[in-house]
C-alpha positions in Angstrom: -9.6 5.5 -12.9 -6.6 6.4 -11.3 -5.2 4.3 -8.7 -2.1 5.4 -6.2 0.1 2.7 -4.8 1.7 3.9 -1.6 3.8 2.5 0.4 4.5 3.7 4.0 7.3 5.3 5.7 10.2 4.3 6.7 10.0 2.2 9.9 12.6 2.3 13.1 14.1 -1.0 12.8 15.4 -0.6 9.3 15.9 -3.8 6.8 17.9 -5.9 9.4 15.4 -7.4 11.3 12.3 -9.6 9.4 9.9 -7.2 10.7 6.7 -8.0 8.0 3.1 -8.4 9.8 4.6 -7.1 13.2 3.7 -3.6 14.4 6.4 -1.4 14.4 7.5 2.0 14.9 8.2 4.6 12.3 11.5 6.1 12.2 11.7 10.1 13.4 11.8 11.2 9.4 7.9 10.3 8.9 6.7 13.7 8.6 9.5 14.6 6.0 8.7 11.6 4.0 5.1 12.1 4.3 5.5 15.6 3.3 7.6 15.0 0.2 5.0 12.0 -1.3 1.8 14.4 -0.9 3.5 16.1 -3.9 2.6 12.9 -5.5 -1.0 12.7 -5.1 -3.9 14.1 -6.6 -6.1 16.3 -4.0 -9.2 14.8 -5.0 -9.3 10.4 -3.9 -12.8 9.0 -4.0 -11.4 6.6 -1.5 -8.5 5.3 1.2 -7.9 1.5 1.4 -4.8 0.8 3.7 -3.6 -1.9 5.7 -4.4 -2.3 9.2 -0.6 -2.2 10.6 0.3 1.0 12.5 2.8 2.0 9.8 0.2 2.4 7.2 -3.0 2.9 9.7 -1.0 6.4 10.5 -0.1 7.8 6.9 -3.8 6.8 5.7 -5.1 8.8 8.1 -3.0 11.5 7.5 -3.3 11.4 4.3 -7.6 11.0 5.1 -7.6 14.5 7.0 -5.3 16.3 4.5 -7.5 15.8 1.9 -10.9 15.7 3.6 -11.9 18.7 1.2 -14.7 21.4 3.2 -16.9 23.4 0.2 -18.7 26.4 0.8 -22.6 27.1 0.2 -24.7 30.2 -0.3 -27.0 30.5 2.5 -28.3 34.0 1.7 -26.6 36.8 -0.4 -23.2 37.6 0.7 -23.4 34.4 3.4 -21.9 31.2 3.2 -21.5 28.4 5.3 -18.2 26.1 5.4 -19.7 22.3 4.7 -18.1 18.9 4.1 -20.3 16.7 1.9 -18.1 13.6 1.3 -16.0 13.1 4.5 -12.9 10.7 3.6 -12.9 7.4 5.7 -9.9 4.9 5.4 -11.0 1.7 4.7 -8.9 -1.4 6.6 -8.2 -4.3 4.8 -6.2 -7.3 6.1 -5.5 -8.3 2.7 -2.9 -5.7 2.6 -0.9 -6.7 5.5 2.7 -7.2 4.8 4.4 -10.6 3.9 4.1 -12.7 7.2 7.3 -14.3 8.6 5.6 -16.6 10.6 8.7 -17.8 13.6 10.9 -15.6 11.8 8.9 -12.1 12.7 11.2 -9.8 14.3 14.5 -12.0 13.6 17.7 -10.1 12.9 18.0 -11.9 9.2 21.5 -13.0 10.5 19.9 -15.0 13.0 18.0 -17.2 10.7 19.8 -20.3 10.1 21.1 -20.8 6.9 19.9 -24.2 6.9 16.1 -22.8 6.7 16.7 -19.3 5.7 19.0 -20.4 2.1 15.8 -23.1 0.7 13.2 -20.3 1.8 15.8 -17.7 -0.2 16.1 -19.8 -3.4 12.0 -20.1 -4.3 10.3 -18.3 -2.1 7.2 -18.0 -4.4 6.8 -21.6 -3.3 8.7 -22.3 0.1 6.8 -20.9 3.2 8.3 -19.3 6.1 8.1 -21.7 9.3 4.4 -21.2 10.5 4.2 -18.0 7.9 3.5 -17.2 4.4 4.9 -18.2 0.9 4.8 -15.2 -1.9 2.2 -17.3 -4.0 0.3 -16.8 -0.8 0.4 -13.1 -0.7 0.3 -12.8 -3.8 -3.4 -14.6 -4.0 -4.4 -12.4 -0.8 -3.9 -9.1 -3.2 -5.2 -10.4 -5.9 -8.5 -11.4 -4.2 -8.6 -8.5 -2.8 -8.3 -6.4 -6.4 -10.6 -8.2 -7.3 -13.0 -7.6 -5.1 -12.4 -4.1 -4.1 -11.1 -2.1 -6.9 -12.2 -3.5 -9.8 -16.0 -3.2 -8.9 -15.2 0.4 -8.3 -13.5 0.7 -11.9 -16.9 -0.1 -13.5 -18.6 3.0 -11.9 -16.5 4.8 -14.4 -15.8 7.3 -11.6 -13.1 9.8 -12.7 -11.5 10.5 -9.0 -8.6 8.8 -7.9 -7.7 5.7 -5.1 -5.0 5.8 -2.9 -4.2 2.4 -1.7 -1.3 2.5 1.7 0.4 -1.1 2.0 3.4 -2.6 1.5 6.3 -3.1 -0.1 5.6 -6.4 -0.6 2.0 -6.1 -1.4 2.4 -3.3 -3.7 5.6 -5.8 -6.0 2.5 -8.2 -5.8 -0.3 -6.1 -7.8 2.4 -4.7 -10.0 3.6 -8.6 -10.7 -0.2 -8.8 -11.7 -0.9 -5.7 -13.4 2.5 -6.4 -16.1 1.9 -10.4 -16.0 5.8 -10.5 -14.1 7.0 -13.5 -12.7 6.5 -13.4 -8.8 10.1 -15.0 -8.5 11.4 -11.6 -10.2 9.2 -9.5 -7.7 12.0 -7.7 -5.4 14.0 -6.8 -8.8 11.0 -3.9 -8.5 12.9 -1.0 -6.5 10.4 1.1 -4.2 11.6 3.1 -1.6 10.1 4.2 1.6 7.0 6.5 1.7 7.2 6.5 -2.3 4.2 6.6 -4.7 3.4 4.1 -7.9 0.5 5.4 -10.3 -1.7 3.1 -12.1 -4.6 4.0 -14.9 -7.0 1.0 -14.9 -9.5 1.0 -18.2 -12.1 -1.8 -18.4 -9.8 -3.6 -20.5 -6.2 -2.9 -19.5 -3.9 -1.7 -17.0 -1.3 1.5 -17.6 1.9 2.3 -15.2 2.1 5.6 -15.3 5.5 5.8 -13.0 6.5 3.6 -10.3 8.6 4.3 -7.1 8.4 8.5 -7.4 
């Protein structure tokens, strides 16, 4: 089974500002960059997980109606009728929320003091943000919910493909678990905005088949 990471758009506050489980807006280029990654993607996804966050809520759906697929039946010789037998639904998960800043959500990074922000900077797989989230800890969220999710779905053997819309955070987490990386060499993974990571998961291994197109 193929599975599609994707990561959303990019988002009108740029990198500035610790923006991670607060909703924000998407910058003016969304269509364009949602445009460009459908070239990515298979026309054919058994299924849509996403996070819940209005960055990823919107290209999900998009991405749910674009490839809703309508078939056409026989009714009588020389008459068919337009049907759609498998309507595409985006599945929410909160488990693919962003990293969560805690006090520091929508903080210009410069106004984090050094004093809190430098220990947090130096390990933070371990060290949590003030009332928020460690790496560790997002890192067990995916992973939970891989296991739960996906991996069932695997064993049906089914031969269509799974988009799954989150983060970048999120998405350096299941890659950390699908190559065994240390989480502490996580952001060393470059993916850009509204860019695509393909995975090809066999009962008994994972296989990257490109990452950040």
């Amino acid at each position: 089974m193929d599975v599609y990471l994707i990561r959303h758009t990019e988002v009108a506050v740029g990198r500035s500002v610790a923006y991670g489980q607060s909703d924000v807006d998407l910058a003016d280029t969304y269509e364009e960059q949602r445009d460009r990654l459908l070239a990515n993607l298979p026309d054919d996804p058994i299924a849509i997980f996403s996070s819940p966050l209005r960055r990823c809520q919107r290209l999900a759906n998009d991405l749910a109606s674009v490839f809703a697929h309508t078939s056409q039946i026989e009714t009588a010789p020389g008459q068919t009728r337009v049907v759609d037998p498998h309507p595409l639904n985006v599945q929410f998960d909160d488990r693919l929320k962003e990293f969560f800043f805690g006090d520091w959500e929508m903080t210009p990074w410069a106004d984090i003091g050094r004093d809190v922000l430098d220990p947090w900077m130096a390990d933070f797989v371990n060290v949590r943000t003030p009332n928020g989230e460690n790496f560790n800890d997002v890192f067990e969220r995916v992973g939970s919910f891989w296991r739960d999710t996906i991996q069932p779905l695997a064993q049906t053997q089914t031969v269509q493909p799974v988009f799954i819309v989150s983060h970048g955070g999120v998405i350096r987490a299941l890659l950390c678990l699908f190559l065994d990386l240390s989480l502490q060499n996580a952001y060393r993974l470059n993916l850009d905005y509204g860019a695509v990571t393909k995975l090809t998961l066999t009962e008994s291994s994972y296989t990257i088949q490109f990452i950040n197109r």
